[in-house]
VEXMARMAR-281915 format. One record per atom (N, C-alpha, C): residue number from 0; residue in one letter; atom name; z, y, x. Coordinates in steps of 0.2 Angstrom, whole numbers. Each point is the difference from the previous one (the first is absolute). Example, Ala and Ser with C-alpha at 12.3 -4.5 7.8 and 13.67 -1.06 7.14 Angstrom:
BEGIN
resi / resn / name / Z / Y / X
0 / A / N / 39 / -28 / 66
0 / A / CA / 0 / 6 / -4
0 / A / C / 0 / 6 / 4
1 / S / N / -4 / 5 / -2
1 / S / CA / 1 / 6 / 4
1 / S / C / 3 / 5 / -4
! end
This chain:
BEGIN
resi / resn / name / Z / Y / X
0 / X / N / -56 / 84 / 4
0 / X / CA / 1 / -7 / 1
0 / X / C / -2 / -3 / -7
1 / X / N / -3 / -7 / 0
1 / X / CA / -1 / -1 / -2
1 / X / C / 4 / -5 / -5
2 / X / N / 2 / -2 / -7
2 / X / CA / 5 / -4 / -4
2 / X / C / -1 / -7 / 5
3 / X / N / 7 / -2 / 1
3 / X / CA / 2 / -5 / 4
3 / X / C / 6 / -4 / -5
4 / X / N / -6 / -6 / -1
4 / X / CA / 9 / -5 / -2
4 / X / C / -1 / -6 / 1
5 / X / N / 9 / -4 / -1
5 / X / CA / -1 / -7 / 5
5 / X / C / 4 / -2 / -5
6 / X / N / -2 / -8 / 2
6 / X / CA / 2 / -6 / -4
6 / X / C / 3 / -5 / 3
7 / X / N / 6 / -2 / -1
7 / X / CA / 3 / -2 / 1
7 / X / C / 2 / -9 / -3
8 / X / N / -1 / 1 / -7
8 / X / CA / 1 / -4 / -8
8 / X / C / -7 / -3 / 1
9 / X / N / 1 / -4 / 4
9 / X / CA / -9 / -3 / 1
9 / X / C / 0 / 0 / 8
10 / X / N / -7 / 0 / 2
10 / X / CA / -4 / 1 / 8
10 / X / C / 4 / 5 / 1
11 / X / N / 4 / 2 / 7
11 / X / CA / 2 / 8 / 3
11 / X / C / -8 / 1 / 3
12 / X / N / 0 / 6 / -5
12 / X / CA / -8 / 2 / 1
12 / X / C / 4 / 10 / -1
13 / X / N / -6 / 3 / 3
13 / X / CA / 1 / 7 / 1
13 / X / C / -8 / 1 / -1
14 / X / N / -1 / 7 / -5
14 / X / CA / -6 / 2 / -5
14 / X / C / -1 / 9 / 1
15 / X / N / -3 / 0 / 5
15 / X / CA / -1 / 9 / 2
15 / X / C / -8 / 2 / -5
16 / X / N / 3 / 4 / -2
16 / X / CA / -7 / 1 / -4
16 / X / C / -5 / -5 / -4
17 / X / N / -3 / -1 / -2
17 / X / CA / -4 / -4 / -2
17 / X / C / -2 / -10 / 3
18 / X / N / 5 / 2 / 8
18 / X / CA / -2 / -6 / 4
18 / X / C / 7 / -3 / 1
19 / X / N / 1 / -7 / 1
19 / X / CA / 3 / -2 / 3
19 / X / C / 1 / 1 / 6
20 / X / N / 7 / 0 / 4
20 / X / CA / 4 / -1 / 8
20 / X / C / -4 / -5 / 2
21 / X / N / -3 / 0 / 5
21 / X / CA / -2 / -8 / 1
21 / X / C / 6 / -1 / 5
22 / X / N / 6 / -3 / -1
22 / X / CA / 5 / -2 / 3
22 / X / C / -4 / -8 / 3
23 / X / N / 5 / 0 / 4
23 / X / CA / -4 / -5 / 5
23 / X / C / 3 / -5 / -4
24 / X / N / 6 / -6 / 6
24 / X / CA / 4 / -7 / -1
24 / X / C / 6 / 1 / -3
25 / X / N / 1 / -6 / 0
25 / X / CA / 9 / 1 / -5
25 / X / C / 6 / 4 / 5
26 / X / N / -2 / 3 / 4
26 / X / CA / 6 / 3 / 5
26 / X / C / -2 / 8 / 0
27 / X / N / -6 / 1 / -1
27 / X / CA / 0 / 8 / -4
27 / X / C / 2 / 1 / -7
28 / X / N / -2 / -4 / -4
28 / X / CA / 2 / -1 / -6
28 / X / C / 10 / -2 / -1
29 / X / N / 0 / -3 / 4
29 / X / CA / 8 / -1 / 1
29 / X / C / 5 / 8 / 2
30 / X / N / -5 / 3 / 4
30 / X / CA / 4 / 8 / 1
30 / X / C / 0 / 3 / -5
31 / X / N / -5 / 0 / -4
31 / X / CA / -2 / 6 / -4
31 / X / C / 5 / -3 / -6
32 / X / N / -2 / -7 / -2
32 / X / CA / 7 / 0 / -5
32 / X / C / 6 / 3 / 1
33 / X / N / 2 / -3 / 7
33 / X / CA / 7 / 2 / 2
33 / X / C / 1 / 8 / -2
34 / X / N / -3 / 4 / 2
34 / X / CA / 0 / 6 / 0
34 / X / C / 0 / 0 / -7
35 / X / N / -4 / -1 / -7
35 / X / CA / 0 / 3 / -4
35 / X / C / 5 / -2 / -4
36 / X / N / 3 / -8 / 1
36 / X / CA / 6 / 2 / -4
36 / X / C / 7 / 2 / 3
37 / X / N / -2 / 5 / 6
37 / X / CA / 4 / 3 / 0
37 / X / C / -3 / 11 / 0
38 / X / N / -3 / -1 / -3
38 / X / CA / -6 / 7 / 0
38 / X / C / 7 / 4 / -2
39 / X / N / -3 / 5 / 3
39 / X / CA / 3 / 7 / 1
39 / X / C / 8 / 0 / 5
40 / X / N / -1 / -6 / 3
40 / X / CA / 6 / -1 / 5
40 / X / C / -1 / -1 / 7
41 / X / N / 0 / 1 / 4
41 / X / CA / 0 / 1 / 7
41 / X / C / 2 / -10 / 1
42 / X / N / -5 / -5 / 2
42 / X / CA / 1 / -7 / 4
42 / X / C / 0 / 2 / 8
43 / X / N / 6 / -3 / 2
43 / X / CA / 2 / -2 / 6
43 / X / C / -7 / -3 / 2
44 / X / N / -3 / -1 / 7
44 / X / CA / -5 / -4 / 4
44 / X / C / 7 / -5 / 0
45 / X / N / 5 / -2 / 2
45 / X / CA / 4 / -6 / 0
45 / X / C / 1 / -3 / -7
46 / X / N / -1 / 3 / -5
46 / X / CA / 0 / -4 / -7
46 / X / C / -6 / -1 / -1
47 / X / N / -5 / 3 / 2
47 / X / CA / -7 / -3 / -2
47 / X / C / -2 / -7 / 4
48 / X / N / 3 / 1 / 8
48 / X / CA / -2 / -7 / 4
48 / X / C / 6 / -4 / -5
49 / X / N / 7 / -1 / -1
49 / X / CA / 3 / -5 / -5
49 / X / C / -6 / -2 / -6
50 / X / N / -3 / 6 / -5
50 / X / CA / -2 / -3 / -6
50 / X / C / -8 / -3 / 2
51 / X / N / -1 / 0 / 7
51 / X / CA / -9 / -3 / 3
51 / X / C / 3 / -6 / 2
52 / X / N / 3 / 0 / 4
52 / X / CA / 3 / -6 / 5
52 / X / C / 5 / -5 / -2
53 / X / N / 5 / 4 / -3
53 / X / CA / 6 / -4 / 0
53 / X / C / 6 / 0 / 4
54 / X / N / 2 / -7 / 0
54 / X / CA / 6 / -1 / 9
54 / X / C / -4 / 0 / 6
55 / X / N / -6 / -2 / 0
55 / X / CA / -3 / -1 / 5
55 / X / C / -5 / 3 / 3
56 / X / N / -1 / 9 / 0
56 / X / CA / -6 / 2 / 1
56 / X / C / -1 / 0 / 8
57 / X / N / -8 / 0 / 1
57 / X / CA / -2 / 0 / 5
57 / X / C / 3 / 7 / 6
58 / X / N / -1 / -2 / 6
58 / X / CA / 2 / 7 / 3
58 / X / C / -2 / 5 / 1
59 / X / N / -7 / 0 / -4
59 / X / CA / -5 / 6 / 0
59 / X / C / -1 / 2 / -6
60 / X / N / 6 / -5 / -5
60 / X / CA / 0 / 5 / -8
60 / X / C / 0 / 7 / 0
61 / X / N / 5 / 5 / 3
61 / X / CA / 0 / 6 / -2
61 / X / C / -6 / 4 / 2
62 / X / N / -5 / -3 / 4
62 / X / CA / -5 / 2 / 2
62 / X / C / -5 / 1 / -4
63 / X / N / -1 / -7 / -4
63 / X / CA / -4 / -3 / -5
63 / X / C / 2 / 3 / -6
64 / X / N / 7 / 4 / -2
64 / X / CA / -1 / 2 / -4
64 / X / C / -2 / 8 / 0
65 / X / N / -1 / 2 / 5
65 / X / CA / -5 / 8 / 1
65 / X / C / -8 / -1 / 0
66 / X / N / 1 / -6 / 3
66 / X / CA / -10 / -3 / -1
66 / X / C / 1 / 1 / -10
67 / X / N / 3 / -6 / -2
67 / X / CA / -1 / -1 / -7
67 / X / C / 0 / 6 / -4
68 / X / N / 5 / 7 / 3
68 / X / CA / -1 / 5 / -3
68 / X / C / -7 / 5 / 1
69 / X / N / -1 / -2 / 4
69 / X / CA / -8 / 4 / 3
69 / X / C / -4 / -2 / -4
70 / X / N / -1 / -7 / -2
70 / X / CA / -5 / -3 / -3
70 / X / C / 1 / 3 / -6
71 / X / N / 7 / 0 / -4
71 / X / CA / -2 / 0 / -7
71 / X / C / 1 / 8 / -2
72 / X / N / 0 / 3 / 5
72 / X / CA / -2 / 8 / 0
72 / X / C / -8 / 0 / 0
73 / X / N / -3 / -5 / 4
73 / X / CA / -6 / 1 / 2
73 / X / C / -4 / -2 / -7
74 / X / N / 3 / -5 / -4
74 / X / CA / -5 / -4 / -8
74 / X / C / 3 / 6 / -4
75 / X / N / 7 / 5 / -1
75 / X / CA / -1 / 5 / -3
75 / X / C / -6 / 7 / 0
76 / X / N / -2 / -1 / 6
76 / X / CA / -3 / 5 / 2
76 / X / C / 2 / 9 / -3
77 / X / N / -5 / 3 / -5
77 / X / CA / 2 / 6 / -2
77 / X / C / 9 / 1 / -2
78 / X / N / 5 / -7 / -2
78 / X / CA / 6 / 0 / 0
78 / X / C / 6 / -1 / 4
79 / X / N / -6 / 0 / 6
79 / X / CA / 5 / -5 / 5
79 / X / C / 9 / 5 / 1
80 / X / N / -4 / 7 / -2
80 / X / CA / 7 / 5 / 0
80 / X / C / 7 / -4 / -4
81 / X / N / 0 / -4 / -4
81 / X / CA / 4 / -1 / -6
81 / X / C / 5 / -4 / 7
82 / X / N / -2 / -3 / 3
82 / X / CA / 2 / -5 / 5
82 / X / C / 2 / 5 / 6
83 / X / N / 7 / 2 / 1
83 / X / CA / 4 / 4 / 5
83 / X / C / 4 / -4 / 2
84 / X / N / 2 / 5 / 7
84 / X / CA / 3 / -5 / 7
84 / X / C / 5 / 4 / 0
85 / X / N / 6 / -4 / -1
85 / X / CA / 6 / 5 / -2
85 / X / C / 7 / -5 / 4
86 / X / N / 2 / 3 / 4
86 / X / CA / 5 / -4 / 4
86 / X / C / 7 / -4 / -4
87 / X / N / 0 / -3 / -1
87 / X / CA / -2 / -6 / 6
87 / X / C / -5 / -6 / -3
88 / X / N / -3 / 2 / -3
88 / X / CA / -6 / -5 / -3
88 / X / C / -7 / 4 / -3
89 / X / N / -2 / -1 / -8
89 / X / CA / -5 / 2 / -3
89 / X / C / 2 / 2 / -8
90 / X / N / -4 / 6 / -3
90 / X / CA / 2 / -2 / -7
90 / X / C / -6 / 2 / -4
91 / X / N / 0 / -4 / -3
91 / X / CA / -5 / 3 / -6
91 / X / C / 0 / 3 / -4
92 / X / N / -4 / 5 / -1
92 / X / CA / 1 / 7 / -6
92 / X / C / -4 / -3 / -5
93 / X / N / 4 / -2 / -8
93 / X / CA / -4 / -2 / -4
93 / X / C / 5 / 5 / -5
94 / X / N / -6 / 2 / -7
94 / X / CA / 4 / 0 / -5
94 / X / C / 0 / -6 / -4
95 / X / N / 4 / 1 / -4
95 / X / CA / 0 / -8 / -7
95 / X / C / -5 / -2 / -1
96 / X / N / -4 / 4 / -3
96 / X / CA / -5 / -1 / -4
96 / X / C / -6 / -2 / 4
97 / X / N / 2 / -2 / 6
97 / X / CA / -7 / -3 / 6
97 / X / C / 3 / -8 / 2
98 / X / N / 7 / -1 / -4
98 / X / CA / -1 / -7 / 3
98 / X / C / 2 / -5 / -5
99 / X / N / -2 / -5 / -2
99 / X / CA / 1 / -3 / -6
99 / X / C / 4 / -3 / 0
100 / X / N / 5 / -3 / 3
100 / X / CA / 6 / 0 / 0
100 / X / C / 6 / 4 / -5
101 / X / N / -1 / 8 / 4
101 / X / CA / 3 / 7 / -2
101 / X / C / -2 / 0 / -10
102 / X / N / -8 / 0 / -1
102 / X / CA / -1 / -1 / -6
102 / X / C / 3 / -5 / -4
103 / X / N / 1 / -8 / 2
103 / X / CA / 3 / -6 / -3
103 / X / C / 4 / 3 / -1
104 / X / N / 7 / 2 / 3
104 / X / CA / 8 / 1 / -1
104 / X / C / -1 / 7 / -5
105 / X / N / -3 / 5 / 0
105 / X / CA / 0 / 4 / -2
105 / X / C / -1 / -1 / -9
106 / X / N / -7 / -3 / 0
106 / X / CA / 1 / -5 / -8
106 / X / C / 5 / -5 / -1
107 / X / N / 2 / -4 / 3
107 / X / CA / 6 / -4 / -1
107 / X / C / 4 / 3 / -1
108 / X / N / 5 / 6 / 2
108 / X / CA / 3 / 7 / -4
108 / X / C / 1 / -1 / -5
109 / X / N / -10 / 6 / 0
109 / X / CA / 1 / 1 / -7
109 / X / C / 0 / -5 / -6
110 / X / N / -4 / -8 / 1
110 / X / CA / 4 / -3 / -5
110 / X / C / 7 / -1 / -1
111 / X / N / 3 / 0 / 6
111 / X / CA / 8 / -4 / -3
111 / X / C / 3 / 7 / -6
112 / X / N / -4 / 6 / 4
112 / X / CA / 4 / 8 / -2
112 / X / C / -2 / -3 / -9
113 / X / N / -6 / -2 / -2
113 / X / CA / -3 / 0 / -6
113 / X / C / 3 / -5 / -5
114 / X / N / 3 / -5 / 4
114 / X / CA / 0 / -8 / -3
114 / X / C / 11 / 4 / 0
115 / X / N / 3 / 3 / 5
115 / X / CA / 7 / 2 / -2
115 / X / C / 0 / 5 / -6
116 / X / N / -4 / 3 / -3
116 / X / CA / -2 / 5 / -4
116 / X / C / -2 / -4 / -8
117 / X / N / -2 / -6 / 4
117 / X / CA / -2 / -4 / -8
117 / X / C / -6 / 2 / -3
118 / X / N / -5 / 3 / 5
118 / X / CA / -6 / 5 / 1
118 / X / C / -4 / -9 / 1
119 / X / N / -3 / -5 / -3
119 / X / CA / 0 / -9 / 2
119 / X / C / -9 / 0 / 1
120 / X / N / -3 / 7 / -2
120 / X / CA / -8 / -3 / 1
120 / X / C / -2 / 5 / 5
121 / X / N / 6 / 6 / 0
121 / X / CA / -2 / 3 / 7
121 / X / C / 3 / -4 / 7
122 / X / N / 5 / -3 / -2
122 / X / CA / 0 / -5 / 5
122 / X / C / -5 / -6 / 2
123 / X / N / 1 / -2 / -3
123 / X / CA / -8 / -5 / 0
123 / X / C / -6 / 2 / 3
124 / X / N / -1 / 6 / -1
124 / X / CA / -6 / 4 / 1
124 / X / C / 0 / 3 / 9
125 / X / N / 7 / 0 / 1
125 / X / CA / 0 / 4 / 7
125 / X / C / 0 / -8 / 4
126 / X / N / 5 / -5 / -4
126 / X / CA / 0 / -5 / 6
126 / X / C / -7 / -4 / 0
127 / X / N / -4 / 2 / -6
127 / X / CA / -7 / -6 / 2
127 / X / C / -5 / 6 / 5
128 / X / N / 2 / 6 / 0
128 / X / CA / -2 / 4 / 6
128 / X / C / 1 / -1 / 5
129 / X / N / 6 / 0 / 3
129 / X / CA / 2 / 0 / 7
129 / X / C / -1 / -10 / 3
130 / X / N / -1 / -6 / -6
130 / X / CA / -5 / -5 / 2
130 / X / C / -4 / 1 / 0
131 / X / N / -7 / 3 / -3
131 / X / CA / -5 / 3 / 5
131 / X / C / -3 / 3 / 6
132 / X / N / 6 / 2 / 3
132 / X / CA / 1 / 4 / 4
132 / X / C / 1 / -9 / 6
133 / X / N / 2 / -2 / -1
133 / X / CA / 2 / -8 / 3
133 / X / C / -4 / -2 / 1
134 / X / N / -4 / -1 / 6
134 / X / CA / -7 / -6 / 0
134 / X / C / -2 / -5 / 4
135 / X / N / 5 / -1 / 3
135 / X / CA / 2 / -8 / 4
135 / X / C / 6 / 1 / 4
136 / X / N / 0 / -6 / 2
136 / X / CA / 7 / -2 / 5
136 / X / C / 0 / 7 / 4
137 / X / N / 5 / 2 / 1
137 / X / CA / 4 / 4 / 2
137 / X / C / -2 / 3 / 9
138 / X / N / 0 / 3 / 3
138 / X / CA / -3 / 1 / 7
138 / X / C / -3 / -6 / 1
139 / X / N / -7 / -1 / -1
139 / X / CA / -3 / -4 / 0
139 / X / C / -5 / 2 / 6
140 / X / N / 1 / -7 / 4
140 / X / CA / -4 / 3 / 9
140 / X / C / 2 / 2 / 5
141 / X / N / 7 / 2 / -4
141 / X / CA / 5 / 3 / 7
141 / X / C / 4 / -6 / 4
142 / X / N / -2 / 1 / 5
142 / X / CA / 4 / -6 / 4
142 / X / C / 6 / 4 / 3
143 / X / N / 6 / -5 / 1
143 / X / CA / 5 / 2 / 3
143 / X / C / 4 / -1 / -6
144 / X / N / 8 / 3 / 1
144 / X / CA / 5 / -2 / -6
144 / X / C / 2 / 7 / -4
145 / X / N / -7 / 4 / 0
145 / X / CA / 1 / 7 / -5
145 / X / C / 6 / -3 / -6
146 / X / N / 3 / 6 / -1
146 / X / CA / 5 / -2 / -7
146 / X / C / 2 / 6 / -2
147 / X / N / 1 / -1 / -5
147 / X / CA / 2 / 10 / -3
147 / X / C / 8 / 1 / 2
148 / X / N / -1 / 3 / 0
148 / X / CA / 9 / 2 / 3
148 / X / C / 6 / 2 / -6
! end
């Protein structure tokens, strides 16, 4: 398979090999976020139609959201594996180091670890890192009320 990472800290965008996911609209992109900030945990299909819909989803949401998972299985292509059907919803197999999120908090650690330590340029050094890692507004494109949990 081929190196697969997604972005979160910015456009929800997913990068299989050398090419972007062509993810469709902001309601494929609103799945996939949901899922990765929740990666490596099993999403309920009832928690996914809450984080797409809200109070008011349509009466075909749960349906929409097996469409929505087919699609973004389909823009993963070689990856679509990563994306499993696990009762009673879906989960994404991600390590840390595939989503930019996981890499932010990860640096943001290691500076507080650096700056508790009185360690101040290795501090400096990890937090001007993990804001390069940052590179626009936040699930950007995702429509619905994604939010980190």
């Amino acid at each position: 398979m081929p190196d697969v990472t997604f972005s979160v800290l910015g456009s929800v965008e997913a990068n299989v090999g050398d090419r972007a996911a062509a993810l469709g609209g902001g309601r494929q992109r609103a799945l996939l976020a949901a899922l990765l900030l929740s990666a490596g945990r099993v999403v309920s299909v009832d928690r996914l139609v809450d984080e797409l819909w809200g109070e008011r989803p349509p009466s075909s949401a749960r349906t929409q959201v097996h469409t929505l998972v087919h699609r973004v299985r389909r823009a993963l292509g070689e990856a679509a594996e990563l994306l499993e059907t696990r009762p009673p919803g879906y989960l994404l197999r991600t390590r840390a180091a595939q989503v930019d999120l996981a890499v932010f908090v990860e640096l943001v650690d290691r500076a507080r670890t650096h700056a508790g330590a009185s360690r101040l340029a290795e501090a400096a050094g990890a937090f001007r890192e993990a804001l390069g890692v940052w590179w626009g507004p936040a699930l950007d494109g995702a429509d619905g009320g994604v939010r980190p949990s």
